[in-house]
GUSE-340764 format. One record per residue: residue number from 1; residue in one letter; z, y negated, x negated of N, C-alpha, C in turn. Coordinates in Angstrom, 2 decimals, decimal comma. Each point is the difference from the previous one (the first is absolute). Layout:
<atoms>
ATOM   pos   code       n.Z       n.Y       n.X      ca.Z      ca.Y      ca.X       c.Z       c.Y       c.X
ATOM   NUM      A         Z         Y         X         Z         Y         X         Z         Y         X
...
</atoms>
This chain:
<atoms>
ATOM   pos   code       n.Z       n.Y       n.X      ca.Z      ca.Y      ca.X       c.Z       c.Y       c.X
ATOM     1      X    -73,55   -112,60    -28,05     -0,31      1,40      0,34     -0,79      0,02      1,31
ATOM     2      X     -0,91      0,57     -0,03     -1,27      0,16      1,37      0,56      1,12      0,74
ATOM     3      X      0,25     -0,40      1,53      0,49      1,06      0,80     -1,78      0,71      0,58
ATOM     4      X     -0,16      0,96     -0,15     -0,99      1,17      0,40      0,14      0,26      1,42
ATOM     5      X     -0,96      0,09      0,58     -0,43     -0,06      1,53     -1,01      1,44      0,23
ATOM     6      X     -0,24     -0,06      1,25     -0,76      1,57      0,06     -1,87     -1,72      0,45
ATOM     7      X     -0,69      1,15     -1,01     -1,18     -0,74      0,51     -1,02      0,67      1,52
ATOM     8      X     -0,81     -1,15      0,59     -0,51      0,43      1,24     -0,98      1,37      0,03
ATOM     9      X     -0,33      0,29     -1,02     -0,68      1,01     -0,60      1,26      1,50      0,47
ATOM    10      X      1,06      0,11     -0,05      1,45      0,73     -0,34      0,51     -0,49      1,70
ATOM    11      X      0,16     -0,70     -0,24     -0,02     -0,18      1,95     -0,44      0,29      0,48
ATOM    12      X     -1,59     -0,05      0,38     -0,96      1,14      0,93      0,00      1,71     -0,02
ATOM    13      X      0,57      0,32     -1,82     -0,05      1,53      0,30      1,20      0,16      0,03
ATOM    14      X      1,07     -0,67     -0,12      1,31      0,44      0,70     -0,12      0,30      1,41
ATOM    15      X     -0,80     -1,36      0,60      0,15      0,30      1,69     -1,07      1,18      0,03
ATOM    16      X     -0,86      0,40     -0,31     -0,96      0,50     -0,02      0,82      1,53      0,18
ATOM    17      X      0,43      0,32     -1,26      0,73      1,39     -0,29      1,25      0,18      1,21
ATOM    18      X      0,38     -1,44      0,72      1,17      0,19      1,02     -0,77      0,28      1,54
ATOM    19      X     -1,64     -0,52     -0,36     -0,26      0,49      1,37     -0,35      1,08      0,25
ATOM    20      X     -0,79      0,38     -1,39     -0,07      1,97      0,32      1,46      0,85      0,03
ATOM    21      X      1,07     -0,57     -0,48      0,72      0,89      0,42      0,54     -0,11      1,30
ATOM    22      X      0,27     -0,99      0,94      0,01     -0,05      1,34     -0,87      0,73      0,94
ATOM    23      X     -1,91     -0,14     -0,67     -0,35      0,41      0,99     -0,37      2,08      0,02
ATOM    24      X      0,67      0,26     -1,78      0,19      1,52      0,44      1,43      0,21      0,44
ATOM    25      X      0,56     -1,01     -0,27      1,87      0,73      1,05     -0,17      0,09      1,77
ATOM    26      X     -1,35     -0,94     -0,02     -0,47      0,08      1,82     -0,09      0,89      0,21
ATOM    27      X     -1,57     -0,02     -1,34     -0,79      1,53      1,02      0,78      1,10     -0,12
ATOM    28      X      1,36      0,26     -1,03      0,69      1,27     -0,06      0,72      0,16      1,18
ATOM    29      X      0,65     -0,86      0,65      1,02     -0,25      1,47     -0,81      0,32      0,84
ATOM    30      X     -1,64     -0,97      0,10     -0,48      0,26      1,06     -0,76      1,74     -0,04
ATOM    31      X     -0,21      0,12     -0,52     -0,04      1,81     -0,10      0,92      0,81      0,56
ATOM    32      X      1,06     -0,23     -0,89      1,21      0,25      0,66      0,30      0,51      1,68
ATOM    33      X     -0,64     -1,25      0,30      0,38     -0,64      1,48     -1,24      1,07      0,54
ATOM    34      X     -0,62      0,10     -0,07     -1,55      0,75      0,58      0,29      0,84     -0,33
ATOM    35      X      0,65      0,93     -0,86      0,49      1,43     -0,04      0,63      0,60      0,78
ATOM    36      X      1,07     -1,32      0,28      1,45      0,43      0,81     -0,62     -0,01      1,57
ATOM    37      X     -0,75     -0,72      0,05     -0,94     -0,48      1,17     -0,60      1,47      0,50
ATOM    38      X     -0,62      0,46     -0,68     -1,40      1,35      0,11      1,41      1,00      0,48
ATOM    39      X      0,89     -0,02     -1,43      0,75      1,37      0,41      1,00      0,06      1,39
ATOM    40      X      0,46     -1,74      0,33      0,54      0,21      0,86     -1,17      0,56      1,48
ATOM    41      X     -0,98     -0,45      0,09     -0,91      0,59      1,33     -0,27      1,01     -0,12
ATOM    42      X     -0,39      0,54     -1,03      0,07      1,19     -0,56      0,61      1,23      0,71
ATOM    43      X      1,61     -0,39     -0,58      1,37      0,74      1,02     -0,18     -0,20      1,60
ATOM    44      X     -0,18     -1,45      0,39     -0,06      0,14      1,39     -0,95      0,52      0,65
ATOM    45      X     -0,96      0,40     -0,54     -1,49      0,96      0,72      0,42      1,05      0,28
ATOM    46      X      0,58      0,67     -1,61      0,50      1,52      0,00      1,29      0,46      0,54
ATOM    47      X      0,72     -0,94      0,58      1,33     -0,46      0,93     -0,84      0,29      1,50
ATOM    48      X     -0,91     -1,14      0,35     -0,70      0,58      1,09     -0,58      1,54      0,43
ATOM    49      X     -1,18      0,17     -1,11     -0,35      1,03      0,44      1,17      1,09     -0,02
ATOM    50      X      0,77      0,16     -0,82      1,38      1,16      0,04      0,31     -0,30      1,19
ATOM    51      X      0,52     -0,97      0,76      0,77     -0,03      1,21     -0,55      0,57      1,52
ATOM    52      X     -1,77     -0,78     -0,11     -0,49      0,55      0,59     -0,38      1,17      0,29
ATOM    53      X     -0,18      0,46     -1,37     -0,51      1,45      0,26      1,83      1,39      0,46
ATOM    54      X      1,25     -0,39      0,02      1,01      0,24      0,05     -0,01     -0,18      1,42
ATOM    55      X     -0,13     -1,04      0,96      0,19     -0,24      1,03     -1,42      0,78      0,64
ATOM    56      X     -0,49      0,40     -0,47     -0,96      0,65      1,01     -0,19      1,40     -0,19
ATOM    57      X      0,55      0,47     -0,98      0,25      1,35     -0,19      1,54      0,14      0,53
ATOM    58      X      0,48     -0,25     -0,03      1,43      0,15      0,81     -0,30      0,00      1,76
ATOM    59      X     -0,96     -0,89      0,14     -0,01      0,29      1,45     -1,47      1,04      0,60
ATOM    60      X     -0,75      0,17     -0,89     -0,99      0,62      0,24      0,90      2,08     -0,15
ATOM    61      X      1,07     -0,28     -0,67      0,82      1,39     -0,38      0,82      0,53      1,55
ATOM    62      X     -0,08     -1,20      1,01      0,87      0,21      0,90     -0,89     -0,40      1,12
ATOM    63      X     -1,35      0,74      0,02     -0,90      0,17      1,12      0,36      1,10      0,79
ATOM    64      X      0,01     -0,46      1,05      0,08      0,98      1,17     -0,85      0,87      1,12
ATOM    65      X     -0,20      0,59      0,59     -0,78      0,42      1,40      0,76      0,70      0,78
ATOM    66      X     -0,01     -0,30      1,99      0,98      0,61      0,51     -1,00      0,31      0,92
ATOM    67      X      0,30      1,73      0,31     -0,34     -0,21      1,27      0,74     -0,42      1,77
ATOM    68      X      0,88     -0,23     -0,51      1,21     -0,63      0,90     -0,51     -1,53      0,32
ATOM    69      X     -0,67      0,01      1,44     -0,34     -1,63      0,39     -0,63      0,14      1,80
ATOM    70      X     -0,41     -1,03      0,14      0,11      0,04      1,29     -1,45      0,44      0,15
ATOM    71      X     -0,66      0,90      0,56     -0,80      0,23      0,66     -0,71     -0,18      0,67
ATOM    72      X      0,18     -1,07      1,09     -0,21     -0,66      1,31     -0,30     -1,16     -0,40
ATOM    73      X      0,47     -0,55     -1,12     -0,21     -0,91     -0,63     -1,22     -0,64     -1,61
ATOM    74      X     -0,03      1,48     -0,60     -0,53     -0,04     -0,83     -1,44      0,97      0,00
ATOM    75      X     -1,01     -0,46     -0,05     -1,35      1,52      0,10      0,40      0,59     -1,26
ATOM    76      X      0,22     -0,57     -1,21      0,01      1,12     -0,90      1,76     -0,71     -1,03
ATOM    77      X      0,15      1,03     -1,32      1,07     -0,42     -0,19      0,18     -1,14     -1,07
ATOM    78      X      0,83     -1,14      0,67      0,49     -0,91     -0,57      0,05     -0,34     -1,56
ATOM    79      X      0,57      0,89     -0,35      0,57      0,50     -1,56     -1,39      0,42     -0,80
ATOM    80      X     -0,36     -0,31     -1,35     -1,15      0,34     -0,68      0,01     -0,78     -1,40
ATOM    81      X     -1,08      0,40     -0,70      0,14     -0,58     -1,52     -1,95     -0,03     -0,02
ATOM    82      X     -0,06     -0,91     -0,34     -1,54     -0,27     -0,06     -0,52     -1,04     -1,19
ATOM    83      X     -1,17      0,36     -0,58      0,19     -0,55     -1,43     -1,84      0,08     -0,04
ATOM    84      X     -0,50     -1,46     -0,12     -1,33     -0,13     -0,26     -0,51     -1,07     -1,10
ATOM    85      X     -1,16      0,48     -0,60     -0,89     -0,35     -1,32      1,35      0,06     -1,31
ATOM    86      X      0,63      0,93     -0,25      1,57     -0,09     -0,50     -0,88     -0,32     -1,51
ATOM    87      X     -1,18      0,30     -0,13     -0,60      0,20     -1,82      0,35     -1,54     -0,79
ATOM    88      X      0,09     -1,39      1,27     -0,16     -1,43     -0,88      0,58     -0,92      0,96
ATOM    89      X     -0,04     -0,12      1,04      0,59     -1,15      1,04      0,49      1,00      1,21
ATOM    90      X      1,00      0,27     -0,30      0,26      1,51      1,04      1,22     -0,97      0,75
ATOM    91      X     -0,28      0,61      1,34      0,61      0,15      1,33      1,05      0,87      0,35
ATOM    92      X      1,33     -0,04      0,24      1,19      1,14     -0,35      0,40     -0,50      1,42
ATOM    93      X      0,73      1,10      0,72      0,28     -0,79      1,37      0,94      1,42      0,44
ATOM    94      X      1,20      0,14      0,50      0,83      0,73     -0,02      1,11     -0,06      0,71
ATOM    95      X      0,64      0,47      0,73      1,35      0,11      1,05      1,00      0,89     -1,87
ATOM    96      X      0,87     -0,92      0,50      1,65      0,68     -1,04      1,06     -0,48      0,42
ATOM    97      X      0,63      0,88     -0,53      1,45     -0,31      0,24      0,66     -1,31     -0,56
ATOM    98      X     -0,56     -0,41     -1,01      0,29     -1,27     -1,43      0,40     -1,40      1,00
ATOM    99      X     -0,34      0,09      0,87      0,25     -1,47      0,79      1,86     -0,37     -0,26
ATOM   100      X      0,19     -0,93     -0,49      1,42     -1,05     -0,15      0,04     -1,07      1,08
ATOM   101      X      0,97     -0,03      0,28      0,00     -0,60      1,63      0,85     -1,52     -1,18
ATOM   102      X     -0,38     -1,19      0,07      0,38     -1,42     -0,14      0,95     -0,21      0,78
ATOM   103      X     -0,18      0,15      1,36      1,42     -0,65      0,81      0,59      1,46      0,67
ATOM   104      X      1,66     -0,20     -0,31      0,40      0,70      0,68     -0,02      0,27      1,68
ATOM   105      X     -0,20     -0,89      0,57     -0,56     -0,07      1,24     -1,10      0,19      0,82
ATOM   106      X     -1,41      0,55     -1,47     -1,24      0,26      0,31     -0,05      0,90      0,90
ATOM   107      X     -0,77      0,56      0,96     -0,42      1,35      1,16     -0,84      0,18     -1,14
ATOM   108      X      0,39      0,97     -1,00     -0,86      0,74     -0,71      0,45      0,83     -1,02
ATOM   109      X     -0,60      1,00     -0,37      0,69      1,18     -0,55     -0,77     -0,03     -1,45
ATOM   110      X     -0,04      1,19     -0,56     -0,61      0,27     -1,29     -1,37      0,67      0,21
ATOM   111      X     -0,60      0,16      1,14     -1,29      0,69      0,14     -0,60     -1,76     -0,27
ATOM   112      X     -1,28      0,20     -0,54     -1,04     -1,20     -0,07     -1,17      0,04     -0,68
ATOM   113      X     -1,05     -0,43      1,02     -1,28     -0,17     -0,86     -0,33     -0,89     -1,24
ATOM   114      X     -0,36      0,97     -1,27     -0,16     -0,81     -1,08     -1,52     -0,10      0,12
ATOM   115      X     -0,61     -1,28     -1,06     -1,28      0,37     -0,31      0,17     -0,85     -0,91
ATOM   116      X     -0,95      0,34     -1,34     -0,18     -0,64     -1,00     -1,27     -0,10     -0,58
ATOM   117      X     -1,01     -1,39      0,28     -1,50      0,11     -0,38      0,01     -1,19     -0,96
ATOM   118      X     -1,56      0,01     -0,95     -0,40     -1,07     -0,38     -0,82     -0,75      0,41
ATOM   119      X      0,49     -1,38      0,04     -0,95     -1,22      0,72      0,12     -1,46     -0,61
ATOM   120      X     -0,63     -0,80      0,31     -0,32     -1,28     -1,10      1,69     -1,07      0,57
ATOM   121      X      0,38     -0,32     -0,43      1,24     -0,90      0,34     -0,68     -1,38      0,69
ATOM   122      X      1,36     -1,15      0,01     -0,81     -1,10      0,05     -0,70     -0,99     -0,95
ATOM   123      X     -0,01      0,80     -1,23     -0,66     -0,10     -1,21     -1,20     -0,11     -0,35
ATOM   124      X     -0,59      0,75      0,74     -1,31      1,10     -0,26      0,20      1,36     -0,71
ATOM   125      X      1,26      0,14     -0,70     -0,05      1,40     -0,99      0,60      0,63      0,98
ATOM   126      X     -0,28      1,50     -1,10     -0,26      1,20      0,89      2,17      0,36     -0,22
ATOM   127      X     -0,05      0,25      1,24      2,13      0,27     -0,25      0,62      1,07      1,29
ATOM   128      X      0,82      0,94     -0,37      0,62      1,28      0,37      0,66     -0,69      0,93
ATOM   129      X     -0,12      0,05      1,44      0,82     -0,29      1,40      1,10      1,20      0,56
ATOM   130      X      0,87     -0,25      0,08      0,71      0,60      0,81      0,38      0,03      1,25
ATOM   131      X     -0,15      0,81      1,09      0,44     -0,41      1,25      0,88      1,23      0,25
ATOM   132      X      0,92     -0,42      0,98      0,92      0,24      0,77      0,03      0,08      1,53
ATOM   133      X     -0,11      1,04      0,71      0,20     -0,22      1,90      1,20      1,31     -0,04
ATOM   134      X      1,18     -0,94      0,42      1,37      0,82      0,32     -0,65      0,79      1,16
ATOM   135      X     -0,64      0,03      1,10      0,01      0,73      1,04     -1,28      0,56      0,25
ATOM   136      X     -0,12      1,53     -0,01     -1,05      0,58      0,23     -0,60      0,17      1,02
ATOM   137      X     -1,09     -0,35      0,06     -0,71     -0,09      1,41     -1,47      0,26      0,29
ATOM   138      X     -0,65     -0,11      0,80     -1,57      0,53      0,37     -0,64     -0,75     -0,98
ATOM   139      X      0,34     -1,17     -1,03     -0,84     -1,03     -0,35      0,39     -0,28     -1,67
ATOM   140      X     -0,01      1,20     -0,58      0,93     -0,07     -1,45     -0,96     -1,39     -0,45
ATOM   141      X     -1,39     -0,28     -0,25     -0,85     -0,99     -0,74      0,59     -1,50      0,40
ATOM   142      X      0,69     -0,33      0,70      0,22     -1,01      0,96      1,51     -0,54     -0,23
ATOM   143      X      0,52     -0,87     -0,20      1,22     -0,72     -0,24      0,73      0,57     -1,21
ATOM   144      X      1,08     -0,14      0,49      1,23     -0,13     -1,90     -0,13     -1,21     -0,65
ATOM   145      X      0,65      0,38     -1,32      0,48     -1,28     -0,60     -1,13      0,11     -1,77
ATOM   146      X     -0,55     -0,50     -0,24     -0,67     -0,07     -1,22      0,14     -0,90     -1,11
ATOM   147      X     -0,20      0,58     -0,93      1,13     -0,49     -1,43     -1,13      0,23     -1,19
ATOM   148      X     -0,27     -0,80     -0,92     -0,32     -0,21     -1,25      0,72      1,42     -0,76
ATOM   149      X     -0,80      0,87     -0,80      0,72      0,71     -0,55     -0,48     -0,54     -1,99
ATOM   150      X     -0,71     -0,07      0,13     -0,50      0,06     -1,58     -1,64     -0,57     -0,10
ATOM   151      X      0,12     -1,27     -0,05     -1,47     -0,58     -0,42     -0,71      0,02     -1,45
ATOM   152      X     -1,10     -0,40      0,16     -1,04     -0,01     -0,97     -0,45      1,86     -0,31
ATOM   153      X      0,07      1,03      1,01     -0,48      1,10     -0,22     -1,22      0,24     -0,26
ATOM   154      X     -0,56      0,70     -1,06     -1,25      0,67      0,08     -0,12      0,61      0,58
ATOM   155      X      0,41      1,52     -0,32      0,43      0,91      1,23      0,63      0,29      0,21
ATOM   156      X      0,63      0,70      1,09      0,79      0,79      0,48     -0,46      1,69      0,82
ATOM   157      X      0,30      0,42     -0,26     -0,59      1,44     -0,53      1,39      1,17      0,73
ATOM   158      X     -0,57      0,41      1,17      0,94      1,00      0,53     -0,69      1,57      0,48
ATOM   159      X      0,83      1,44     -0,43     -1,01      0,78     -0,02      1,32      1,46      0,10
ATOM   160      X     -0,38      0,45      0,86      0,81      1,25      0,44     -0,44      1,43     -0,29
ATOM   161      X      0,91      0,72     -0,13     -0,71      1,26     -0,54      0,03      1,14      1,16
ATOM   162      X     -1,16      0,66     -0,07     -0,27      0,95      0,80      0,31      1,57     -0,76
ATOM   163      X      1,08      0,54      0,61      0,42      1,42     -0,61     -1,00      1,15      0,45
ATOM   164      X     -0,94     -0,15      0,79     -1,08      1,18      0,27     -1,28     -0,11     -0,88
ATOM   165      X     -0,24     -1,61     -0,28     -1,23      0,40     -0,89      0,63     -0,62     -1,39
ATOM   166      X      1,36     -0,21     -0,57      0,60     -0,45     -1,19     -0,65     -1,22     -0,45
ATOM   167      X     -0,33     -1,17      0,64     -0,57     -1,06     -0,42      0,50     -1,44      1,05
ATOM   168      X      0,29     -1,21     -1,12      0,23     -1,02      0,64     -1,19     -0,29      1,19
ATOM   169      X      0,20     -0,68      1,24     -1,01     -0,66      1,03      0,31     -1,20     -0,37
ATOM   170      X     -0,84     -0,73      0,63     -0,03     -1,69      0,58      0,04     -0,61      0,87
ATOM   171      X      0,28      1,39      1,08     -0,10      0,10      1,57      1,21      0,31      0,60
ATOM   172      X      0,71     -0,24      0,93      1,15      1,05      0,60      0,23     -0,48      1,25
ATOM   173      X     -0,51      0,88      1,20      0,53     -0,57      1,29      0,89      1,39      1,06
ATOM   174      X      1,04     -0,37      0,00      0,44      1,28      1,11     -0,19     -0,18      0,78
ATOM   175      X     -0,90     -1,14      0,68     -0,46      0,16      1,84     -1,14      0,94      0,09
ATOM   176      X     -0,90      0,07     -1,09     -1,33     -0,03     -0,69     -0,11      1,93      0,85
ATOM   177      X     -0,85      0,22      0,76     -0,14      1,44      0,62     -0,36      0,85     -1,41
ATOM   178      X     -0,25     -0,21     -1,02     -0,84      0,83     -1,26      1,69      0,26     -0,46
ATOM   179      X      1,48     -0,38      0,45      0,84      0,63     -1,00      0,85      0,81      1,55
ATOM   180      X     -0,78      0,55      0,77      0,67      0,86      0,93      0,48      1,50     -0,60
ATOM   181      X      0,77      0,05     -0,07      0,52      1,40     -0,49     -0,25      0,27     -1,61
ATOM   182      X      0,32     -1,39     -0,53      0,05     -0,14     -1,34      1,28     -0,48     -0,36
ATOM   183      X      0,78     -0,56     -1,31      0,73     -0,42     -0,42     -0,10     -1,83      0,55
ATOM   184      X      0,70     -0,42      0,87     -0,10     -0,93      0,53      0,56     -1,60     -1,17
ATOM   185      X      0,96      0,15     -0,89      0,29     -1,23     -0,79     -0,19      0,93     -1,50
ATOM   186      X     -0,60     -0,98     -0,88     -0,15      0,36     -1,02      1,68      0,11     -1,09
ATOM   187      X      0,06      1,09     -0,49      1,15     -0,33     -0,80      0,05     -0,82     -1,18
ATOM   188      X     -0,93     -0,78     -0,59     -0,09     -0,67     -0,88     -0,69     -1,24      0,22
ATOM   189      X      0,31     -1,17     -0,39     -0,54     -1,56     -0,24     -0,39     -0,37     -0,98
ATOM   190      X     -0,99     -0,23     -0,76      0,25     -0,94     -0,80     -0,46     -1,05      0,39
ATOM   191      X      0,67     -1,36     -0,83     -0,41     -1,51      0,40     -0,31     -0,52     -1,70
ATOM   192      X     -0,97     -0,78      0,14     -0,04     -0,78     -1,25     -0,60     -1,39      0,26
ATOM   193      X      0,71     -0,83     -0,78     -0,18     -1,67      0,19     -1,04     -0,49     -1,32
ATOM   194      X     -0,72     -0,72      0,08     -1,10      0,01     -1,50     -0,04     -1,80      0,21
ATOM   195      X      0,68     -0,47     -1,31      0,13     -1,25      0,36     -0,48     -0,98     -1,52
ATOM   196      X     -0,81     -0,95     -0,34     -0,19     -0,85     -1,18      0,87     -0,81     -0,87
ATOM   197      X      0,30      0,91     -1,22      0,91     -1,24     -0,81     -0,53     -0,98     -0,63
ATOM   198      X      0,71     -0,61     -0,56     -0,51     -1,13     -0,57     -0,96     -0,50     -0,92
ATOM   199      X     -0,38      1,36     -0,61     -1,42      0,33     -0,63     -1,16     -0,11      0,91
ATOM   200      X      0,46      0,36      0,98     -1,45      0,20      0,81     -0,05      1,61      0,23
ATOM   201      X      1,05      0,89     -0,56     -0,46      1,43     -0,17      1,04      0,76      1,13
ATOM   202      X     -0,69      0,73      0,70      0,53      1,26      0,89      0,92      0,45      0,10
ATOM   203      X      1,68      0,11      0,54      0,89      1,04      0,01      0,38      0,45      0,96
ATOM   204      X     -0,17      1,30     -0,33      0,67      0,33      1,44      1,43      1,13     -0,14
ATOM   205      X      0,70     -0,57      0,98      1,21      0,81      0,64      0,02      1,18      0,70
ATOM   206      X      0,28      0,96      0,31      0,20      1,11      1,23      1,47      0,80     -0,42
ATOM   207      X     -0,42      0,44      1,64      0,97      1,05     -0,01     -0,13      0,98      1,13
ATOM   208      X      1,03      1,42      0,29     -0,26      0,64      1,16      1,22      0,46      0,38
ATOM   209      X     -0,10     -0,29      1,55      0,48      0,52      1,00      0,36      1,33      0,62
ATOM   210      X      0,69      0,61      0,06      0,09      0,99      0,75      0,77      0,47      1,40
ATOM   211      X     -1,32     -0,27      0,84      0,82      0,39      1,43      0,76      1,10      0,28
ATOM   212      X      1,50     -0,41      0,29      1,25      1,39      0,47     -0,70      0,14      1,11
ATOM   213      X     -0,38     -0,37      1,01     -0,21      0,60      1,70     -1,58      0,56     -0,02
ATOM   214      X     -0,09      1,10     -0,48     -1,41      0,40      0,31     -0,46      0,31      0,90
ATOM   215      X      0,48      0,58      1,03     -0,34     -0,13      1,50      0,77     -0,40      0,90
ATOM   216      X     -0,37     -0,19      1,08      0,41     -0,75      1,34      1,14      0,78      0,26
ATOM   217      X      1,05     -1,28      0,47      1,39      0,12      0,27     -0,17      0,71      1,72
ATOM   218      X      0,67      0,83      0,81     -0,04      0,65      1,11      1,02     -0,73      0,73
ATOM   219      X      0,72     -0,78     -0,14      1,06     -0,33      0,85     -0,16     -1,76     -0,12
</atoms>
């Protein structure tokens, strides 16, 4: 009796038929893997921009102006909200209350200069800075602490509304002599973050603010 063997002919498309199915169980995993990949950065962009845009509407909501300050000390007042080219790489710069003191032992309260602009990292890309100066003084542009808020921005886009002529600006300064005997802080913010997914295509985030202290505190 002749024992039957597989011939070399039956051997090559066995292995043959075993290597295409290996190499689509790859490419199905590795898909897989690049899905889980996209969607996880995905979440963490839209994790970013949410947070960011939360942390700066929360403190942009708790802007202040006093006219309570030293005199002798200051030519004009301390306290102000000032906001330039807000249409695409805007400049936000602001005294609030929002300051969190880190050490209990800090000399420092909850008044503090915020500012939040766009500028190139040590990257080269364009990324949302945050700064911080606990103590207000003749020189708001000058010291604090500065922090990475949200890189790879397109834009960032900040724009306040004016209740006399009913239209967003791109402008806002209360030192500025043109808002003398006008409405000095705008009651409305908006902020929007415009950032590239993984397509290559545009999204953007916003939201708005609304300042409680519309005019200057007296005491």
């Amino acid at each position: 009796m002749r024992c039957a063997g597989f011939t070399l002919l039956e051997v090559l498309i066995a292995v043959a038929v075993l290597g295409m199915i290996g190499a689509v169980t790859w490419k199905a995993f590795d898909g897989a893997y690049d899905l889980k990949s996209r969607v996880e950065r995905a979440e963490e962009r839209d994790q970013t921009a949410r947070a960011a845009l939360e942390r700066m509407s929360r403190e942009v909501s708790m802007t202040f102006l006093s006219e309570h300050y030293d005199h002798k000390r200051f030519r004009t007042r301390p306290t102000f909200f000032r906001l330039r080219d807000g249409r695409g790489e805007a400049d936000l710069m602001f005294t609030s209350f929002a300051h969190e003191r880190l050490h209990l032992d800090a000399k420092e309260s909850d008044r503090a200069v915020f500012q939040y602009r766009l500028e190139r990292d040590e990257n080269g890309t364009m990324s949302i800075f945050r700064r911080v100066k606990p103590h207000i003084d003749e020189e708001p542009d000058r010291g604090g602490e500065k922090a990475l808020l949200a890189e790879d921005v397109i834009r960032f886009t900040v724009q306040v509304w004016e209740p006399k002529d009913r239209e967003w600006r791109d402008e806002w300064d209360t030192s500025s002599a043109t808002r003398a005997g006008q409405l000095l802080l705008p009651p409305r913010v908006k902020i929007a973050i415009t950032l590239k997914d993984e397509q290559g295509k545009e999204r953007t985030w916003s939201t708005q603010a609304r300042i409680a202290l519309d005019s200057p505190l007296e005491f």
